[in-house]
N, C-alpha and C positions, 0 to 999 in steps of 0.2 A: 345892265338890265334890259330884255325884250322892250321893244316901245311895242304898244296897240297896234292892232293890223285890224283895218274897217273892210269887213266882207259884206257883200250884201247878200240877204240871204234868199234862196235857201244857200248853206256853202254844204259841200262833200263834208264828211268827217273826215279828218285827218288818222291815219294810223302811227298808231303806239302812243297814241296820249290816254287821262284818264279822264274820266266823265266828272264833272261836280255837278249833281243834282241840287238845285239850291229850293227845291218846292218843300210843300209842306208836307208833312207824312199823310195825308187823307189823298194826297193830286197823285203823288208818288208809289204808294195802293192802288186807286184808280188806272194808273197807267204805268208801268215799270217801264225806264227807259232800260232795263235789263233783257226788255221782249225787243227793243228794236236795233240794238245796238250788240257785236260783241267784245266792245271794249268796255272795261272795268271801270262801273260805275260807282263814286260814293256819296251819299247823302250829307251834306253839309251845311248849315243852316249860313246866312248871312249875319247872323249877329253871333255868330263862333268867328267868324272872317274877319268882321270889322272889330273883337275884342282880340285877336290873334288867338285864339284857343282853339284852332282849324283841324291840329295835329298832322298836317302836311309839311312835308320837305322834298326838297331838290330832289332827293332819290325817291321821289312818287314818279316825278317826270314830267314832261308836259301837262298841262292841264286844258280842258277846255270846260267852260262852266256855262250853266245853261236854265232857266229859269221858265216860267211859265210864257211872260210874253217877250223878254228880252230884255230888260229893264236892268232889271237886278243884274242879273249877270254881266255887265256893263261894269255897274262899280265893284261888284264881288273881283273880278278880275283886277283892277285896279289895286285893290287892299291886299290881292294874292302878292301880284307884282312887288309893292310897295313889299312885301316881306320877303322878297327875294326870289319868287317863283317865277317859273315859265308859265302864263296863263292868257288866255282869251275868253272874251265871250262869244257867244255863239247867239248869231242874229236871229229875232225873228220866233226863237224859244223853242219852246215844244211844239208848236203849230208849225215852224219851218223844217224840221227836225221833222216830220210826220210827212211834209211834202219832200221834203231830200230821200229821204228812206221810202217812198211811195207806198205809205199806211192813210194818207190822208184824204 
């Protein structure tokens, strides 16, 4: 199993992973990380994560998970891991993600 890798952020997006959007559907409206990114993003709640009903598997592929300030994505990543996925969080959230991609 991957261990955690601590990036400080903002970090590059990595290519050929998929996005977990782990906000809520009103933040996620407000702002499509679809507008800033072209890698394949899916919405997934943190309490689908932590019950394992994520519907992700190994052949999703890397994952990198991402949350509003950084938080969450920390243990979402965690519980991905703990089911056997390739996952990280992504420091720093949407507000780093905004200064990495120079929307901010």
């Amino acid at each position: 199993m991957p261990e955690a890798v601590a990036y400080s952020a903002p970090m590059p997006l990595p290519e050929g992973v998929t996005v977990i959007d782990l906000r809520p559907p009103e933040l996620r409206f407000a702002q499509p990380l679809e507008k800033l990114t072209a890698l394949p993003v899916l919405a997934v709640s943190l309490q689908q994560i932590e019950d394992g009903a994520h519907g992700l598997n190994p052949q999703t592929g890397p994952l990198l998970v991402i949350c509003e300030r950084g938080v969450r994505s920390g243990l979402a990543a965690k519980y991905l891991r703990a089911d056997g996925l390739d996952a990280v969080a992504y420091p720093g959230g949407v507000p780093a993600l905004l200064r990495e991609v120079g929307s901010g």
